[in-house]
C-alpha positions in Angstrom: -27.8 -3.5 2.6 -28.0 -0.8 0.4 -29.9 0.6 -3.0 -26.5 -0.6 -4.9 -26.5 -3.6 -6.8 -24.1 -6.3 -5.1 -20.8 -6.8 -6.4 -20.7 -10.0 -8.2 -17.6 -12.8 -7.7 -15.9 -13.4 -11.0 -14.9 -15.9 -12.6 -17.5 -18.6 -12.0 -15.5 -21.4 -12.3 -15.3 -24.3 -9.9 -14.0 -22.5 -6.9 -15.9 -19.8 -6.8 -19.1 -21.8 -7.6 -17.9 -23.8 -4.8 -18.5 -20.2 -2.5 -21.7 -19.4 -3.5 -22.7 -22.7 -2.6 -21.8 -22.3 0.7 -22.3 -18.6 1.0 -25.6 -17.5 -1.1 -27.2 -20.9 -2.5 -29.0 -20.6 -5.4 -31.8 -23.5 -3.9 -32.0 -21.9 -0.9 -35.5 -22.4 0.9 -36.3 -20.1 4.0 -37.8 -21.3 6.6 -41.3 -20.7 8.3 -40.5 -18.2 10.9 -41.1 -18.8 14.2 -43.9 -17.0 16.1 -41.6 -15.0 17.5 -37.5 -14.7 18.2 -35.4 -13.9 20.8 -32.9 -12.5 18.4 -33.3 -11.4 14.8 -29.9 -10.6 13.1 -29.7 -8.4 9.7 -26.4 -9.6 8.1 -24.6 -12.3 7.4 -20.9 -10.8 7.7 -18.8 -11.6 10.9 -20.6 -9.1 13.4 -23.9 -10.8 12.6 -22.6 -14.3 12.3 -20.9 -14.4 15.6 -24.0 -12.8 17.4 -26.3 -15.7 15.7 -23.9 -18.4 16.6 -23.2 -17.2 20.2 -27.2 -16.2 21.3 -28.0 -19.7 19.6 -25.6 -21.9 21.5 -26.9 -20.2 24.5 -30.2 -21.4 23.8 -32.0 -18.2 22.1 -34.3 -18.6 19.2 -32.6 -16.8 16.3 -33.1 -15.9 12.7 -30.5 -14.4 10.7 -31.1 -13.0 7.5 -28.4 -11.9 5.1 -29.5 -10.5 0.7 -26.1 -11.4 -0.5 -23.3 -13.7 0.6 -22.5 -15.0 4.2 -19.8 -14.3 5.6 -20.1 -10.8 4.6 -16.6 -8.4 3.1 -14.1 -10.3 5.3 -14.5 -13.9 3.6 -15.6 -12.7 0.1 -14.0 -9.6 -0.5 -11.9 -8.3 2.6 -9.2 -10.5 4.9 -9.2 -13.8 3.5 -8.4 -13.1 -0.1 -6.2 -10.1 0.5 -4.3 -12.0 2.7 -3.9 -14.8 0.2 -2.8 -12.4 -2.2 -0.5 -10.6 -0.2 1.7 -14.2 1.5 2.5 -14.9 -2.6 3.7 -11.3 -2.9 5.8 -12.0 0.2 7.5 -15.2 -1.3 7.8 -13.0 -5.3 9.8 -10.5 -2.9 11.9 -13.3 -0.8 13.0 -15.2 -3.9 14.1 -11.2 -5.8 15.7 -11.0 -2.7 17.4 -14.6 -2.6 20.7 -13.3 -3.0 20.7 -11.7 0.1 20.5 -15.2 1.9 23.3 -16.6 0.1 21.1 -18.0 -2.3 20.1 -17.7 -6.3 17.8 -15.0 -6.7 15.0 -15.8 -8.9 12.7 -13.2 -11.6 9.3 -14.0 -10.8 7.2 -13.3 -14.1 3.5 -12.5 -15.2 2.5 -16.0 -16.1 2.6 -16.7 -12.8 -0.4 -14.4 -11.7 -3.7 -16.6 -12.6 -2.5 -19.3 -10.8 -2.2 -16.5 -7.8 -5.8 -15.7 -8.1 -6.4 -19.6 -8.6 -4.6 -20.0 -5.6 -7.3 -17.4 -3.7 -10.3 -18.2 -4.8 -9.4 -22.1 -3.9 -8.6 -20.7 -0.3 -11.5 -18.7 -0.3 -13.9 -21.3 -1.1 -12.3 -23.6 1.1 -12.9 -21.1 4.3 -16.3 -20.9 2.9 -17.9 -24.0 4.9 -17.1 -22.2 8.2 -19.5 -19.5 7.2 -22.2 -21.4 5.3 -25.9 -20.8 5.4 -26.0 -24.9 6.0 -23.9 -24.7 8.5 -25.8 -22.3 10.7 -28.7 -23.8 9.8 -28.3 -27.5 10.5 -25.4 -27.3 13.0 -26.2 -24.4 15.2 -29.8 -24.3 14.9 -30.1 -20.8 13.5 -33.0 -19.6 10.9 -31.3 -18.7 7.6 -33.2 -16.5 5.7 -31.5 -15.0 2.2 -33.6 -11.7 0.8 -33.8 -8.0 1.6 -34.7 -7.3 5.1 -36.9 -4.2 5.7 -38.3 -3.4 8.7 -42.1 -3.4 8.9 -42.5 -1.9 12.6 -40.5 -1.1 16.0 -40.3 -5.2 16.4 -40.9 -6.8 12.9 -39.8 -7.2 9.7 -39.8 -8.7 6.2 -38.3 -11.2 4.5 -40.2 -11.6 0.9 -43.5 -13.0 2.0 -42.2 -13.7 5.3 -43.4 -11.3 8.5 -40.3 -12.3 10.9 -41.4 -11.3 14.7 -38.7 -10.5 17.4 -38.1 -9.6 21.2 -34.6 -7.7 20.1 -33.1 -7.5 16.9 -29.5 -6.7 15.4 -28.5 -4.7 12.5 -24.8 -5.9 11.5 -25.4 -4.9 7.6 -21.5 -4.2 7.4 -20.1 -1.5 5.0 -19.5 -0.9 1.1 -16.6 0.5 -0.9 -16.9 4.3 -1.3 -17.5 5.1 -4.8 -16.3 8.5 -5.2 -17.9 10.9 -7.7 -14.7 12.2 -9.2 -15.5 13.8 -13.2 -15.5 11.0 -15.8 -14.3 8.3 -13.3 -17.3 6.1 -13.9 -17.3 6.5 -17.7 -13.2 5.1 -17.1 -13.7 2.4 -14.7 -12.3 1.3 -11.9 -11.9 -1.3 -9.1 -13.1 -1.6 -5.9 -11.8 -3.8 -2.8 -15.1 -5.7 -4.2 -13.6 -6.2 -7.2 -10.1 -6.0 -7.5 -10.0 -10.3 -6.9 -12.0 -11.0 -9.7 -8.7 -10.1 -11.4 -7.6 -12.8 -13.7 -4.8 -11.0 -15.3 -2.2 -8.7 -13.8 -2.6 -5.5 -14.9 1.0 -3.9 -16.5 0.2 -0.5 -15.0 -1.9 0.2 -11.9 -3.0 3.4 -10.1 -4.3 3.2 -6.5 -6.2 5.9 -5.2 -6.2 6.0 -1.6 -3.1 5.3 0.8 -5.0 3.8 4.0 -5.2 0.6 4.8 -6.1 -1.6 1.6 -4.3 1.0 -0.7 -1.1 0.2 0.5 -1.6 -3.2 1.0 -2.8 -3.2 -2.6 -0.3 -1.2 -4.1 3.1 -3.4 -1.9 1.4 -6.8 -3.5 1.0 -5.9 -6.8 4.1 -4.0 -7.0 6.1 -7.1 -5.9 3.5 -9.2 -8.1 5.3 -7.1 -10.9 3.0 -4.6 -11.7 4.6 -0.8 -12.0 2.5 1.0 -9.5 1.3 3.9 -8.6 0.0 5.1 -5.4 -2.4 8.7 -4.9 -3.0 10.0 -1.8 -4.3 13.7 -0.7 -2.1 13.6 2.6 0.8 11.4 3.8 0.1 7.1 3.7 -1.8 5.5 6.7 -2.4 9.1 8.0 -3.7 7.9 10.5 -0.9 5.8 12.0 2.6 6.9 14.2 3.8 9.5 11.7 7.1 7.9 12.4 5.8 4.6 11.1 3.8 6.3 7.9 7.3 7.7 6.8 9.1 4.1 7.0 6.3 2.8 5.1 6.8 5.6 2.2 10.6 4.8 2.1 10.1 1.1 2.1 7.6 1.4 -1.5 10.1 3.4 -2.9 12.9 1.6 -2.5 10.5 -1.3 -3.8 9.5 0.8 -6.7 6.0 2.1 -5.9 6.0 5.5 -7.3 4.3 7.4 -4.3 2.3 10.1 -5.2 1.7 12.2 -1.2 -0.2 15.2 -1.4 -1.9 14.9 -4.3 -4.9 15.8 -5.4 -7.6 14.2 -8.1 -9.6 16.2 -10.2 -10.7 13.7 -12.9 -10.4 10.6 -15.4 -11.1 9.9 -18.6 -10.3 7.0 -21.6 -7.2 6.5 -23.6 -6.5 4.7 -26.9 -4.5 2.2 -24.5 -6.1 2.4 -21.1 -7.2 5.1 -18.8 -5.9 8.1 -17.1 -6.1 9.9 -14.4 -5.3 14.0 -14.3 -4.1 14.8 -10.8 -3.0 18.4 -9.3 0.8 18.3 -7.8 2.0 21.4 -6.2 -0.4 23.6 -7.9 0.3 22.1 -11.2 -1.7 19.2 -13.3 -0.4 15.8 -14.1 -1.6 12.8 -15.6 -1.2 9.4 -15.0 -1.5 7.0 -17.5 -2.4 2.7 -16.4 -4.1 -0.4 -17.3 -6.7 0.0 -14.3 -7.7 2.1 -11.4 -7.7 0.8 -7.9 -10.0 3.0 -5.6 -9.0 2.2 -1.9 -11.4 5.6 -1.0 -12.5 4.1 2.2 -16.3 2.3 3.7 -19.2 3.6 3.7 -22.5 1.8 6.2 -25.2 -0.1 4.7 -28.2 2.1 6.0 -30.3 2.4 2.7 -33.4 -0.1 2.2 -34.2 -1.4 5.8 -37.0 0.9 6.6 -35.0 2.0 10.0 -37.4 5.4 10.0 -40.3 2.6 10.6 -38.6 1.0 13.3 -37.8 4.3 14.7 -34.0 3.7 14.4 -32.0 6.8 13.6 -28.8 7.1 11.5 -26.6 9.0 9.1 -25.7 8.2 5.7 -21.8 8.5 6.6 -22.0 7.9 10.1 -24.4 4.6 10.1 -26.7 3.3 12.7 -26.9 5.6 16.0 -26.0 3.7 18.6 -24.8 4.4 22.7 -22.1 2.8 24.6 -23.6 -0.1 24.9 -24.6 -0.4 21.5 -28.4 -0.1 21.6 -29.9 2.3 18.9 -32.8 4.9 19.6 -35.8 1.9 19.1 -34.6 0.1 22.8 -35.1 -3.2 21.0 -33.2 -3.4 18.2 -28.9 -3.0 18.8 -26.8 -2.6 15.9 -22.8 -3.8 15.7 -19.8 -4.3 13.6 -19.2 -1.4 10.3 -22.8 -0.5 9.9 -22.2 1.7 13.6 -18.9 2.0 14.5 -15.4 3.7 13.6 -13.3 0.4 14.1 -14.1 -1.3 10.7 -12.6 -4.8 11.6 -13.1 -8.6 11.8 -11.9 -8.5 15.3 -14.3 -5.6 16.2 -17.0 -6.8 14.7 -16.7 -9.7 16.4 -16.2 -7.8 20.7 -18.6 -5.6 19.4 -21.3 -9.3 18.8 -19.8 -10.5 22.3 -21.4 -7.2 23.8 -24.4 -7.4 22.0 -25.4 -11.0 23.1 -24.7 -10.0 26.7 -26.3 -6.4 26.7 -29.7 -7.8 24.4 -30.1 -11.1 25.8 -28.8 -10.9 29.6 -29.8 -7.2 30.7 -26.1 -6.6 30.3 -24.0 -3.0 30.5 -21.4 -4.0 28.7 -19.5 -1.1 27.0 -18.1 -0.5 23.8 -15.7 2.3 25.3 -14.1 -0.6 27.6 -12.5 -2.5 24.6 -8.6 -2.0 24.2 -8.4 -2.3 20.5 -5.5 -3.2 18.2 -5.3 -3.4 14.6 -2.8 -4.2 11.8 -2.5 -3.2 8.5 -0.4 -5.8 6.5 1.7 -4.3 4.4 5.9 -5.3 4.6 6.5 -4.8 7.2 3.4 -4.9 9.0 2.1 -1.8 11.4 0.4 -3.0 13.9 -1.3 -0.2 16.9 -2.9 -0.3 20.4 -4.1 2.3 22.8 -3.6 6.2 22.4 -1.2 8.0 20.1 1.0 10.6 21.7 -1.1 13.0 20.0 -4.2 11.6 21.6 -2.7 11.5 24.6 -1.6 15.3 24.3 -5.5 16.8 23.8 -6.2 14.8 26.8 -3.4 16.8 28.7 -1.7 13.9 29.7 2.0 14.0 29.7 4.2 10.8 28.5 7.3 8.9 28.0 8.1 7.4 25.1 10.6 4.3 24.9 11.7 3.0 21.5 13.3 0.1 20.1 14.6 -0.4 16.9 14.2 -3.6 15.1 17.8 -3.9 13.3 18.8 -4.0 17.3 17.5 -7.6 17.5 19.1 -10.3 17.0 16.3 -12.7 15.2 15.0 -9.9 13.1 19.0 -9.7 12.0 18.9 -13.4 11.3 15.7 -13.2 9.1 16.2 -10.5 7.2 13.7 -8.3 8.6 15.4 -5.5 10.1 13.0 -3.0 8.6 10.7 -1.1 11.9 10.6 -0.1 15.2 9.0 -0.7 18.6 7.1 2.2 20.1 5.9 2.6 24.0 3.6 5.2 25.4 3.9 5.4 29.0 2.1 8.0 31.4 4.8 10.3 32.3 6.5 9.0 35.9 4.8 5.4 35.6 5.3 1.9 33.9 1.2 2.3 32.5 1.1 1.9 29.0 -1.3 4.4 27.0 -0.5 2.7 23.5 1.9 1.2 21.2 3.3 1.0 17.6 4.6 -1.0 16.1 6.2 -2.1 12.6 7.9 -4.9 11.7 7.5 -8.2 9.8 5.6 -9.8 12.2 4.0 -7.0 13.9 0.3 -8.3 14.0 1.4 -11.4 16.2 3.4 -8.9 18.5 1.4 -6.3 19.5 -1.0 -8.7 21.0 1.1 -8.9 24.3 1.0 -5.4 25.0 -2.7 -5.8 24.4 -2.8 -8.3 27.1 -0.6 -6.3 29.2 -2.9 -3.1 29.0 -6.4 -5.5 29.2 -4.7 -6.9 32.4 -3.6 -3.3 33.5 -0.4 -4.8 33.9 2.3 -1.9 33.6 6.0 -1.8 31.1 8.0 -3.3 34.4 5.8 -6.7 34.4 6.9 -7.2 30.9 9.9 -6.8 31.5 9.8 -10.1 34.1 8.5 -11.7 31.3 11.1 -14.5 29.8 11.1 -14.2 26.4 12.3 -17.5 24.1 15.7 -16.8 22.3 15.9 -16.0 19.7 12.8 -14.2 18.7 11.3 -10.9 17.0 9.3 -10.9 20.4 12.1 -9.8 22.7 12.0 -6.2 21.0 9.2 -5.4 23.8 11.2 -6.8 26.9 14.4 -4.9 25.3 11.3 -1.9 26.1 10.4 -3.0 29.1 14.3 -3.2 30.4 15.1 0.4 29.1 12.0 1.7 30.9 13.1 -0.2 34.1 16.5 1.4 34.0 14.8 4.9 34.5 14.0 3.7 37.7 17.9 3.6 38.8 18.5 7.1 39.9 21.1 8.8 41.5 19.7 8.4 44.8 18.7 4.8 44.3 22.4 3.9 42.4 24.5 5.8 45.0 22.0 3.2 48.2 23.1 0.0 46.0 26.9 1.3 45.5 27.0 2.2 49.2 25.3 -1.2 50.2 27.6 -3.5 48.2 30.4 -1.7 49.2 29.4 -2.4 52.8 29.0 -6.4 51.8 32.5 -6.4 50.6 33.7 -4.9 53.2 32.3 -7.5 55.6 30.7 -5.0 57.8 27.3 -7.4 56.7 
């Protein structure tokens, strides 16, 4: 919730009418509110739809308000339909590839893109009914209200004409694109992760600003999609990943044909007789970049603006978001906040642990802690980079000495077999011990993998369990007990070889 105007879904044709149906409908009637609610949740994205569902299945009264579309950035403008446009990049870049299988390789062409956005906004609207304000309403019992939510005191607030009451309430408001204020950029234009779906035609030539997360996920699937691209970034891509991992990454777009443009900064943009420019400084010197559109992957920025949250005596910071303490309660004791309005992991997964916390800590009297997740991510470029846990560098201005153990991914057998011998396996260990601090890694598949090392560091189970752990042959999965076995040969030392020669010699020699 914020003093911007929404971004709108285009184009409104059966599918995404379909959405909006589900998601923001336009007969909507809210309800009488209750006299008062156990829970009030602000925001109708995945933080604040998981803490509705989960306090109302327990049996809480609970009204949930949401201005825009349920569901929030993940279904409309985040996971779901960059995912579903980044598989049919996949499949462009397996049949280009073909040959390499044995098989015809086939040019994948232009006409093909509408039906790739027909494709996602069908998918999109299909996933819809899971988050729909009818669903909540009639199958889990929750209060839908759809407006602007502004507090009116420490334990009320409005909706319209509607004075909504509450024992604790929940801000989950999500995040916004950053719209950066570079000279003549808005006069140009530009997209947005808000609006880069409503993309009907592929654009010949497109710039993307920004090498984190969605600008290199951007930039790989409309590369292979056909577009010539080119990527801007004032540092190195995913800077903040395994630098080993950022510098596979740059290699694999330019061997793909994503002209990567590292170290670079912006100064401005401005209009040309065919499309738009941008004039960027490179070593001291200017350049400019000429394309069809402008993809600003610039990061996400809280929804803070509009609630009233100096009322409710909640305090914030425009770049920061809500205030909140471990155990996500903000300074007014009744009112928590979760998911990207408060916290630094801007995910669907964290949104939802961060809900999970919130139910127990507002409803139960709980101390659950945010601190005490183990968090993993992925960002789903080809191949994939997946992290848990500490980075050696992290681990390093904690003063804690490590070992590292690495496997490459051409080094297994299935990744051979499929093709997909791009990436590597990376273990942090504290130095002397099986404990793992973290792990990288990048491959194909990574986002499925790195989920049993996250079970492996939630159980506080060290490298050597894995290592018992039978792995199915052939699979991309046996990279981490090719890990685990490296890290339990470390334990055969001289001492502990020269007992096991001098024991088996004793068993041969019948003495035993």
């Amino acid at each position: 919730m914020n003093n911007e105007a929404p971004f709108e879904l285009k184009p409104l044709d059966k599918y995404n009418q379909a959405l909006l149906q589900n998601v923001h409908p336009d007969d909507w009637q809210n309800p009488v509110p209750a006299e008062i609610y156990n829970l009030v949740v602000i925001g109708g994205g995945p933080a604040g739809l998981i803490t509705a569902a989960g306090a109302a299945g327990l049996g809480a009264k609970v009204a949930l308000v949401e201005r825009h579309l349920m569901g929030g950035d993940c279904l409309n403008v985040g996971c779901v339909p960059s995912k579903a446009l980044i598989r049919p990049s996949r499949l462009a870049e397996e049949m280009r590839e073909a040959s390499r299988f044995g098989l015809n390789s086939t040019k994948v062409t232009a006409d093909n893109f509408s039906e790739v956005m027909r494709r996602l906004r069908r998918i999109r609207a299909e996933i819809s009914s899971h988050d729909s304000a009818k669903r909540y309403r009639d199958e889990m019992g929750v209060d839908v209200f759809i407006g602007n939510a502004e507090f009116s005191g420490a334990r009320t607030l409005r909706v319209g004409d509607r004075v909504l009451r509450f024992n604790k309430a929940v801000i989950a408001t999500g995040a916004r694109a950053v719209h950066p204020h570079y000279p003549g950029l808005d006069e140009t234009g530009y997209l947005t992760n808000e609006t880069v779906f409503n993309l009907t035609e592929r654009p010949n030539q497109l710039i993307v600003v920004g090498g984190g997360p969605i600008g290199c996920e951007m930039a790989q699937a409309f590369r292979r999609l056909g577009a010539e691209v080119t990527i801007i970034q004032r540092t190195s891509l995913l800077p903040g990943e395994d630098p080993d991992a950022s510098k596979l990454i740059t290699q694999i777009f330019k061997r793909e044909g994503v002209r990567v443009m590292s170290h670079t900064k912006l100064l401005r943009a401005e209009k040309t007789a065919s499309g738009k420019r941008l004039i960027v400084e490179v070593g001291g010197r200017e350049q400019n970049i000429d394309g069809d559109e402008i993809l600003i992957g610039a990061g996400r920025a809280p929804n803070v603006a509009g609630l009233n949250l100096e009322i409710a005596g909640v305090e914030y910071e425009d770049r920061k978001g809500i205030i909140v303490n471990d155990n996500l309660r903000t300074t007014n004791p009744h009112i928590f906040a979760a998911g990207d309005v408060c916290m630094a992991w801007k995910f669907t997964h964290a949104a939802d642990a961060a809900a999970r916390i919130v139910i127990k800590n507002a409803l139960f009297l709980g101390r659950a802690k945010l601190s005490s997740l183990n968090m993993p991510w992925c960002t789903y470029t080809d191949p994939e980079v997946a992290h848990v846990g500490m980075y050696k560098a992290d681990a390093e201005n904690r003063g804690i000495a490590t070992d590292t153990f690495r496997v490459e991914m051409d080094a297994i057998d299935r990744a051979q077999t499929d093709g997909e011998t791009d990436g590597f396996i990376k273990v942090l260990l504290k130095k002397g011990t099986d404990r793992i601090l973290g792990a990288t890694i990048v491959s194909a598949h990574a986002g499925e993998m790195i989920s049993e090392i996250s079970v492996a560091m939630a159980a506080n189970a060290g490298l050597k369990t894995l290592s018992s752990v039978i792995h199915p042959y052939p699979t991309q999965a046996e990279a981490i007990k090719r890990i685990a076995d490296a890290y339990s040969r470390t334990r055969l030392t001289p001492r502990v070889s020269a007992i096991m020669k001098w024991w088996l010699k004793r068993k041969i020699e019948g003495i035993w």
